[in-house]
N, C-alpha and C positions, 0 to 999 in steps of 0.2 A: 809490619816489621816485628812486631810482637809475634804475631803468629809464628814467624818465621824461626824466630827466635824459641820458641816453644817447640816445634818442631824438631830442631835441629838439637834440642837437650833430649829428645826422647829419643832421641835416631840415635843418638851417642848412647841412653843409659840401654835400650835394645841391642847395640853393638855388644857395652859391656855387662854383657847379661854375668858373664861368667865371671869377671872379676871385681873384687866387693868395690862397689864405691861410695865412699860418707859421702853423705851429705848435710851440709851444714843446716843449721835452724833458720838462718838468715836468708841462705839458698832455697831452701825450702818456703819462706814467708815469701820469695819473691817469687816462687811460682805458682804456688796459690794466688797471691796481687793479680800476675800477668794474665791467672787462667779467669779469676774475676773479672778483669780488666776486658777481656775477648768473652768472659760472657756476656757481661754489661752490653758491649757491642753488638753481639748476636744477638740480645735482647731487645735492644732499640730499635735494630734493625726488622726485627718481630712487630715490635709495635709498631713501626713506621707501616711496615706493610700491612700489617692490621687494619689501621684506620685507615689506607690507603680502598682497602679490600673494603671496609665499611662505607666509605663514603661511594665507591663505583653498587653495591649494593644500593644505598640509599636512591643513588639516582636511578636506577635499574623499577626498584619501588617506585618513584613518582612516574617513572617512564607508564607504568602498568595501571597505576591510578588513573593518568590520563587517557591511556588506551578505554579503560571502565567504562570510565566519564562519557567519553566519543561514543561507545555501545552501548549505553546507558540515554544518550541524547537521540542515539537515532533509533533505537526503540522505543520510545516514547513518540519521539516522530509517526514511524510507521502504525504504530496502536492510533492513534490519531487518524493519520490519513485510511486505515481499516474501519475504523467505526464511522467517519462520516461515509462510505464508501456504503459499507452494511443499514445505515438510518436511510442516502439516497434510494436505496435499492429499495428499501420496506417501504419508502413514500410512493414512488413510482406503482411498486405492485398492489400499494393501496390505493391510489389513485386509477388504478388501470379496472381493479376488481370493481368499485363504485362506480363506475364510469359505465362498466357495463351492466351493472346492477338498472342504473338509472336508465341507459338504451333499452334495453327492452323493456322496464316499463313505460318507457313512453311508446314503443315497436306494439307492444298490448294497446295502448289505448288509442293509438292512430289505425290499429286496426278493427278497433270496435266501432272508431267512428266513420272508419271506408264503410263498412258493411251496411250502415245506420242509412247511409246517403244512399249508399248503392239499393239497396231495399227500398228507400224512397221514391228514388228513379224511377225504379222498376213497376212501381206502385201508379208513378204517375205517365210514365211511357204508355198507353194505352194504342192498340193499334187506330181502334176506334178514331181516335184526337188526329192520328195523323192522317186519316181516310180523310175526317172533316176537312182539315186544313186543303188536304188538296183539289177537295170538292170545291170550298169557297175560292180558289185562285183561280179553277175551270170557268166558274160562272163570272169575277171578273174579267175573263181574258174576253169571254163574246161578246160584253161591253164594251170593251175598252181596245182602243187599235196597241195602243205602247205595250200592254202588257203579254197582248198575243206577240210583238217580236219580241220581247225580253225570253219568252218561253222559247219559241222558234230558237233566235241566238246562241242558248244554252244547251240547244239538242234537247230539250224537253218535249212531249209531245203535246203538242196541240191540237181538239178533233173540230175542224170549221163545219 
């Protein structure tokens, strides 16, 4: 209403540009009052939306805090689950390295002790021993009747 009233005095002293018009001291402290009065208004109305604007701000800030917080929790998370990821990996490949450190020295020494036996063998395979043996089985067989068919039986040769 004020406004209006404000208004509608400057539309009239615009009208009378051209013709003088007093105005009183009186008229004059009330439109100063009214223009105060409608400032006052346009002021609070500042400040209302002010703290209105400060408060959706403030919440906007905790909104992004939170969000931090959340990227902040699951980066730590995943540094977490990366380094046990990188410790299992170095166990495994240290375990796998040892492991085969250890087969072939044991692949070395199982093979020095084939060679040991084998050389023995060889040592002791003589054709000689088996001539013998087969000699002493000939001379039982012409003793003995059971042993000439155990031979016969077997496709062995027997000479009667």
């Amino acid at each position: 209403m004020k406004i209006l009233f404000i208004f509608i005095f400057f539309v009239n002293f615009m009208i009378a540009e051209d013709k003088k018009v007093e105005v009183t001291n009186s008229e004059l402290k009330l439109i100063v009052e009214l223009i105060k009065l409608n400032q006052d208004t346009v002021n609070k109305r500042f400040e209302d939306m002010q703290k209105h604007m400060d408060k959706r701000f403030e919440q906007v800030d905790k909104r992004f805090e939170q969000v931090d917080k959340r990227f902040d929790n699951i980066f730590t998370l995943l540094s977490i689950i990366l380094t046990a990821m990188v410790a299992g990996f170095g166990i495994i490949i240290t375990y796998l390295i040892k492991d085969r450190v250890i087969v072939n020295s044991v692949q070395k020494d199982l093979k020095v002790e084939v060679e040991k036996i084998d050389n023995s063998l060889k040592k002791k395979a003589d054709k000689n021993v088996v001539e013998k043996i087969i000699e002493i089985i000939e001379r039982l067989a012409k003793d003995d009747k059971d042993i000439q068919d155990i031979l016969k039986k077997h496709h062995l040769s027997y000479q009667s």
